[in-house]
C-alpha positions as CSV (number, residue, x, y, z in Angstrom):
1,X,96.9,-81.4,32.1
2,X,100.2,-80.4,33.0
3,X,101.7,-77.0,32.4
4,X,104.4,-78.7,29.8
5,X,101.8,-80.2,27.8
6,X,99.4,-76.8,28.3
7,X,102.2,-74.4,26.7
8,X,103.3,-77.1,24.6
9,X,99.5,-77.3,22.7
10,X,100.0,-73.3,22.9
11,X,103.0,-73.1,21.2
12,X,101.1,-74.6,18.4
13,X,98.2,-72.9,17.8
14,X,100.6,-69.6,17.7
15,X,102.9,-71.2,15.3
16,X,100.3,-72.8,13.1
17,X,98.3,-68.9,13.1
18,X,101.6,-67.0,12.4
19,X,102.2,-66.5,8.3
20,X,105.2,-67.2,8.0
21,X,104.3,-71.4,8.5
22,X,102.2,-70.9,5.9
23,X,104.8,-69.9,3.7
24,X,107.1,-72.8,4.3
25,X,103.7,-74.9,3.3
26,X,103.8,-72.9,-0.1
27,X,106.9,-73.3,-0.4
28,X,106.4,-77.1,-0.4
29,X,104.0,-77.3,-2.4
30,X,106.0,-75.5,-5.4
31,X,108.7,-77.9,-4.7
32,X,106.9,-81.2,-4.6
33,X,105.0,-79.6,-8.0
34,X,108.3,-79.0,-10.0
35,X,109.4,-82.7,-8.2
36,X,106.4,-84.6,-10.0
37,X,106.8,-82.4,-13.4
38,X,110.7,-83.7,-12.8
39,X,110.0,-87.4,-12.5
40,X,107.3,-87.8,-15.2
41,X,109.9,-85.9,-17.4
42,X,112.7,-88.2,-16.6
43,X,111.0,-92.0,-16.6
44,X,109.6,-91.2,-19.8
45,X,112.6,-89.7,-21.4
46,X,114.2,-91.8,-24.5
47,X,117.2,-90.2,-24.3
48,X,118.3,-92.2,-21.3
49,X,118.2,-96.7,-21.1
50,X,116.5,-98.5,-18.6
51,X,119.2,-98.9,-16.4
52,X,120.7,-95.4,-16.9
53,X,117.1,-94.5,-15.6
54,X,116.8,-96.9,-12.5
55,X,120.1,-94.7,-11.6
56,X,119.1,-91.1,-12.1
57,X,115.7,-91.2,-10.0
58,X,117.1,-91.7,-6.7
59,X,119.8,-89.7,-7.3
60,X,117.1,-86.8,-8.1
61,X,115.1,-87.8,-5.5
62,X,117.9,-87.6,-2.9
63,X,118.7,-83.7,-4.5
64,X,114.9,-82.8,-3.8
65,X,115.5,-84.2,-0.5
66,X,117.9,-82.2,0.1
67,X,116.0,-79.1,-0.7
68,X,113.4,-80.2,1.9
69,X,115.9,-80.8,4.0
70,X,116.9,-77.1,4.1
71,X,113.5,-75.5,3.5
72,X,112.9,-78.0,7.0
73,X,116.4,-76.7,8.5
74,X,115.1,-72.9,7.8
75,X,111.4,-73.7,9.6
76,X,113.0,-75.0,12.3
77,X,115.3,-72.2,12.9
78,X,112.8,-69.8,12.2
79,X,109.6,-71.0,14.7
80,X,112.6,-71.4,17.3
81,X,114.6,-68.4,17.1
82,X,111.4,-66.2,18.7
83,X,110.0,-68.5,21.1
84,X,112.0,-67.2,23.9
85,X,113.8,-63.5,22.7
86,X,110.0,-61.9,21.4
87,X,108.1,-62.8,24.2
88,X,110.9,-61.2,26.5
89,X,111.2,-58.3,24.8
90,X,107.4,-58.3,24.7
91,X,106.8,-58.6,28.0
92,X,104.5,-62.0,27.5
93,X,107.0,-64.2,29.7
94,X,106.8,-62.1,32.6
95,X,103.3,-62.5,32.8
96,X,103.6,-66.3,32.6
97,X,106.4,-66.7,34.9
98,X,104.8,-64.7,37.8
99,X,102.7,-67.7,37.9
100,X,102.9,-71.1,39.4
101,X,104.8,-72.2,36.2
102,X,108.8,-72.9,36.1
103,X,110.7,-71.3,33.3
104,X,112.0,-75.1,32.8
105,X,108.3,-76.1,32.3
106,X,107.9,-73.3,29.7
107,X,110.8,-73.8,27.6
108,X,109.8,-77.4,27.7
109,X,106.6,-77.0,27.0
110,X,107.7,-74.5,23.7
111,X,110.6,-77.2,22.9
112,X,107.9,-80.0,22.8
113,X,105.2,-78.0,20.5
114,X,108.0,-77.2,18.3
115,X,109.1,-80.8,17.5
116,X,105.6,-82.0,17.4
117,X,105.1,-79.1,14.6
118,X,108.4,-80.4,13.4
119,X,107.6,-83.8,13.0
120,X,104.0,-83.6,11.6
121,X,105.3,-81.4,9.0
122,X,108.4,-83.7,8.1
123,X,106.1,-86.6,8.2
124,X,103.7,-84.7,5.7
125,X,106.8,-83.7,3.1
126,X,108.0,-87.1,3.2
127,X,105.1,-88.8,2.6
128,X,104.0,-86.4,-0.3
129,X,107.4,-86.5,-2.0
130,X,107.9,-90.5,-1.7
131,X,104.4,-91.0,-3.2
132,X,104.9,-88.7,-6.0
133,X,107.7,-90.3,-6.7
134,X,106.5,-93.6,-6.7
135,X,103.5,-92.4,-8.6
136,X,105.8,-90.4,-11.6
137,X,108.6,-93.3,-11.8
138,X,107.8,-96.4,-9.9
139,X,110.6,-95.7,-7.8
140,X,110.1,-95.8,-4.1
141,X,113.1,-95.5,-0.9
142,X,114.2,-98.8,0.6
143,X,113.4,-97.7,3.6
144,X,111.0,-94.3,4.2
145,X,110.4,-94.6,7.2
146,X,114.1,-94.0,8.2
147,X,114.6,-91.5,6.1
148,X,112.0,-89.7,6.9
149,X,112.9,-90.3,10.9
150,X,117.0,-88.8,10.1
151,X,115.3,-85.9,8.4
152,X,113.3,-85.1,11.1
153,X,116.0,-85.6,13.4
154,X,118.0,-82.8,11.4
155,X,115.2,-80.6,12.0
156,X,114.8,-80.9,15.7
157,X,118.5,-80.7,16.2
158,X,118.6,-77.6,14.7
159,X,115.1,-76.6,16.7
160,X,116.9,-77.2,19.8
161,X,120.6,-74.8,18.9
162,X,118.2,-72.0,17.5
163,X,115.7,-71.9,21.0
164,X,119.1,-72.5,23.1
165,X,120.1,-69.2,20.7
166,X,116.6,-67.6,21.7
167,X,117.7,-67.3,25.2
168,X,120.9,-65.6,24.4
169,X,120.3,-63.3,21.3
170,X,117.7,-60.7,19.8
171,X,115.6,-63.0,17.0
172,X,116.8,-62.1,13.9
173,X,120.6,-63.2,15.4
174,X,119.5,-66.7,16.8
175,X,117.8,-67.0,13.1
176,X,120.6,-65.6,11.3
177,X,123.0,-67.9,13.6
178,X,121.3,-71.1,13.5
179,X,120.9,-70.8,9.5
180,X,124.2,-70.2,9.0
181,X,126.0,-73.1,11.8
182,X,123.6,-75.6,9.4
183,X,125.3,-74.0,6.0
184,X,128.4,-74.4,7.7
185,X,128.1,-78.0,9.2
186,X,126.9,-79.4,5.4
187,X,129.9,-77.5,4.4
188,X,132.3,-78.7,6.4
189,X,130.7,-82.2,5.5
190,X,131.2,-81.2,1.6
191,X,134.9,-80.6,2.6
192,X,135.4,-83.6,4.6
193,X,133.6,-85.8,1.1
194,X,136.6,-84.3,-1.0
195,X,138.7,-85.1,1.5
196,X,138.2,-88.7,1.6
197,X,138.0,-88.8,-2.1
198,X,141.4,-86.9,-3.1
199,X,142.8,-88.9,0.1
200,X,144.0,-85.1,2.1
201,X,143.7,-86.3,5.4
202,X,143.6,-82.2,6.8
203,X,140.1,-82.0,5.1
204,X,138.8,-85.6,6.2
205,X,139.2,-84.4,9.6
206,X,137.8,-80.9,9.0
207,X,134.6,-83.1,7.4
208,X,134.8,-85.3,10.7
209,X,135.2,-82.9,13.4
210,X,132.1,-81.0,12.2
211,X,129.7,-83.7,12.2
212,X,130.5,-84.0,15.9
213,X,130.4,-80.3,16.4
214,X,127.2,-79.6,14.7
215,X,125.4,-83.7,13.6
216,X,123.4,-82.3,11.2
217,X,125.0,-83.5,8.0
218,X,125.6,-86.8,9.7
219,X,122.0,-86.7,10.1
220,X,121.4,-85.7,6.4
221,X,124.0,-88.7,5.3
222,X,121.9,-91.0,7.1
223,X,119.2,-90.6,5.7
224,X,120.8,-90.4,2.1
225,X,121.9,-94.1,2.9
226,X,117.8,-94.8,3.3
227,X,117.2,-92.9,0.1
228,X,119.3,-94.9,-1.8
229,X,119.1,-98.6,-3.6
230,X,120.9,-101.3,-2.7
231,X,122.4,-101.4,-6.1
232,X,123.7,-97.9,-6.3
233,X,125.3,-98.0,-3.3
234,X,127.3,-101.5,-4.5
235,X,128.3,-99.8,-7.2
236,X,130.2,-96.9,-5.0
237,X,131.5,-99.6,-3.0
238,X,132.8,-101.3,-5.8
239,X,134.5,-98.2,-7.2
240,X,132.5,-97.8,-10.1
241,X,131.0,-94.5,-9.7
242,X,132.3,-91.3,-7.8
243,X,131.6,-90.5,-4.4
244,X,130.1,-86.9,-3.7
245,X,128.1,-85.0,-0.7
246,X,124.9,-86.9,-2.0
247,X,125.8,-90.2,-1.0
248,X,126.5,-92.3,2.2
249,X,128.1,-95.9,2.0
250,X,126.8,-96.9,5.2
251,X,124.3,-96.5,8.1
252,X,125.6,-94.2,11.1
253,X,127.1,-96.0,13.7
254,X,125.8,-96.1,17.2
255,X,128.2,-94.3,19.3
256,X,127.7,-91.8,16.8
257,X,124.0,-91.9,17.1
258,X,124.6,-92.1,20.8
259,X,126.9,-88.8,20.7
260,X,123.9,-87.4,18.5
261,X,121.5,-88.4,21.8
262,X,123.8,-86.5,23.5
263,X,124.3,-83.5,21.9
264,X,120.7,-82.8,22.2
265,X,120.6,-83.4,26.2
266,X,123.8,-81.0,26.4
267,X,122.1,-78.1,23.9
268,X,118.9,-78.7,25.7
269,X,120.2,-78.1,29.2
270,X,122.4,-75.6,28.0
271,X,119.0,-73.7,27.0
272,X,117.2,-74.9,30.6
273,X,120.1,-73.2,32.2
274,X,120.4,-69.9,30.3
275,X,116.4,-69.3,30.1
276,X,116.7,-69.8,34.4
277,X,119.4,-67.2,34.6
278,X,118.0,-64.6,32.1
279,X,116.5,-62.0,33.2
280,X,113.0,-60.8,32.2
């Protein structure tokens, strides 16, 4: 087995022991709890039409998206921001280092435990959340898969800036950072939305330039497309409902999915390069 693949199955067992996981899986639980409560509530309603109801469901579906969308943004950031900084200031590295391992097959090794812990959670909240949907309403995304695949996506992307972060920065700043560059970049995606609606083109670039900085709301507005039906999203095309930070027209393009690609080569050298030139 190679040392990669060794520190990588390591990397899990410590995450999956540590408490704090465990509260992120609470934490899902609650949500898809209240989402099910939500749905039943809202198909069975009288106070809405048929049509009026085939509209609201993915529209709340993509809002309890989005809170798993964070909640996955905040794990991320969180199992990252230690996986360098703690073990250096806890002397663990040092004894791991002295051996024949590279530091390159270490961070590795922790980067590829992480997004396999990443991705089996994602994979889990999706699928939980689409069938209690489907169960509650009847209702389920045109395409899961894909949206499940963009959310994920967010998550490692943010996975990757927070363990670059752990190689510069005490833990509690690369968590604090990483947290508050994703609240920034769906912010800056927020502005760029009102932008394009009250035609300001000063905010439109603001909205475009971060997506390029920091592609986690282009991420997140991907997989909104995937969320959505074919018929909502005719109807913002034909100008007969508002646009707002919960909706995409379109699938990302591929030079921007190739910038995404990327961006996650640059950030993940980046952290190669750092983590070979810190000292332990």
């Amino acid at each position: 087995m190679s040392p990669i693949v060794t520190i990588a199955a390591l990397t899990i067992r410590e995450s999956v022991r540590r408490r704090l996981l465990l509260a992120f899986v609470a934490i899902t639980v609650v949500i898809v709890g209240l989402s099910a409560w939500g749905f039943d509530r809202l198909t069975h309603t009288h106070n809405l039409t048929s049509g009026e109801t085939n509209l609201a469901v993915p529209q709340a579906l993509i809002l309890f998206m989005f809170m798993f969308s964070f909640v996955l943004a905040l794990s991320a950031s969180a199992i990252a921001s230690p996986a360098i900084s703690a073990e250096v200031e806890s002397g663990v590295l040092m004894t791991i280092v002295t051996r024949p391992i590279r530091r390159t097959e270490v961070l590795l090794g922790k980067w590829l435990g992480l997004a396999a812990l990443l991705a089996g959670y994602a994979g889990a909240v999706c699928a939980l959340e689409f069938a209690v949907v489907r169960v509650a309403s009847g209702f389920a995304p045109p395409s899961p898969v894909l949206a499940g695949v963009y959310l994920f996506a967010e998550g490692a992307l943010l996975l990757t800036l927070a363990l670059f972060l752990s190689t510069l920065v005490p833990v509690i700043a690369a968590g604090v950072i990483g947290v508050a560059v994703f609240g920034a970049g769906w912010l800056a995606g927020v502005v760029g939305t009102l932008g394009a609606d009250l035609h300001v083109g000063a905010l439109r670039t603001i909205g475009q330039v971060g997506r390029f900085l920091l592609p986690t709301d282009g991420l997140w507005h991907a997989a909104i497309y995937y969320l959505q039906p074919p018929s909502l999203i005719a109807q913002q095309l034909a100008g007969q409902s508002e646009r707002d930070p919960f909706s995409a027209l379109g699938p990302p393009s591929w030079p921007y999915l190739l910038w995404v690609a990327c961006w996650f080569a640059l950030v993940l050298i980046a952290a190669l390069v750092s983590f070979e030139r810190r000292e332990l």
